[in-house]
N, C-alpha and C positions, 0 to 999 in steps of 0.2 A: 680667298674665302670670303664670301659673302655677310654681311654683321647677321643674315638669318642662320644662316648654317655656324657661325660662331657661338652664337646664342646657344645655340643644340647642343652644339660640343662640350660647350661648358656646363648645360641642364644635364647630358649626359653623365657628365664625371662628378657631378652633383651629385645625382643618382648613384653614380656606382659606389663613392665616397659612404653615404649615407647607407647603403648596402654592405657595405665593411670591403668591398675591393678597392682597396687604397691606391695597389699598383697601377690598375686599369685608367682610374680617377686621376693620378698624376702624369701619366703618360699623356691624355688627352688634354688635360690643362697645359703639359709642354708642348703639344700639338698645337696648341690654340695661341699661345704665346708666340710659337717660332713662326708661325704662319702672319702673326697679327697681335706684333709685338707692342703696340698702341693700346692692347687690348686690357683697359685698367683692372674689371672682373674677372680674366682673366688672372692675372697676378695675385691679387687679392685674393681670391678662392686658391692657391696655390700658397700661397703664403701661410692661407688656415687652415691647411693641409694639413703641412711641414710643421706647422706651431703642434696640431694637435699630435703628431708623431714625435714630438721631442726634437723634430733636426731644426735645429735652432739658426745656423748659418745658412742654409737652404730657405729658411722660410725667412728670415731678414733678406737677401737676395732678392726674393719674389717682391718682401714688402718694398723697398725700396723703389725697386721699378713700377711698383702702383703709384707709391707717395712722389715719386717724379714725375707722371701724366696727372696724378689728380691731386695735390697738394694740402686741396683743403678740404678732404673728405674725412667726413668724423671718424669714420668707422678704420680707416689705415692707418690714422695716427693712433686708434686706440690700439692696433693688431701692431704700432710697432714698438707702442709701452708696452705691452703683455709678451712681446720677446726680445725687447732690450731688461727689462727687468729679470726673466726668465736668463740671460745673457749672463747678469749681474753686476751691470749698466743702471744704478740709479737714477744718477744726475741725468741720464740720456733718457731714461723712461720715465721720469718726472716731465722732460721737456716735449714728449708728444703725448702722456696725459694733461698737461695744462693746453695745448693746443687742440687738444679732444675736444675739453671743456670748453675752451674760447669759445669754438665751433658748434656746441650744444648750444651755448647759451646764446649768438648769434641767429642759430634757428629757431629756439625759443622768442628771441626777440620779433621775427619776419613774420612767425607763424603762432604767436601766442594761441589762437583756437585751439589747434592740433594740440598743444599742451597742459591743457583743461581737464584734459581726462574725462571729457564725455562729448555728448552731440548737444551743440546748441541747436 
């Protein structure tokens, strides 16, 4: 698979996600995974699938395999506090909210502008 035709795959189930076909949306995200297992957005969009459906073990699965290609993405450490917490996993969901935050604040530091909250 192509990273253009992945791309689609995943806008696709994006779409269908966002159209309330959940089914169709997760089928196509394991499509996109089994194919292009590399594939972080991939996981990640699967991961906030399964979180927003309550399957808690399914969507820790997906996050994991994101948080092991991209480690230092703000956004999977925050998806993996919000279902280790959901879990009932404190101490575990405290430890990828403060690594969120680390990562916030790091990109506040690189990119002060962008956090201005306006156009210089």
């Amino acid at each position: 698979m192509t990273d253009a035709e992945l791309q689609t795959l995943i806008e696709d189930a994006t779409f269908d996600y966002t159209m309330g076909d959940t089914d169709a949306a997760i089928a196509k995200l394991n499509r996109a995974v089994e194919t292009t297992p590399q594939s972080f957005e991939g996981w990640h969009a699967l991961a906030e699938i399964h979180f927003s459906l309550r399957q808690f073990n399914e969507a820790l699965h997906a996050a994991e395999k994101a948080h092991a290609l991209r480690g230092d993405d703000l956004f999977i450490n925050t998806t993996l506090s919000r279902i280790w917490m959901e879990k009932g996993d404190k101490a575990t969901a405290e430890k990828y909210g403060a690594q969120a935050k680390i990562l916030s604040w790091k990109d506040q530091l690189k990119n002060p502008d962008a956090h201005q909250g306006g156009v210089q």
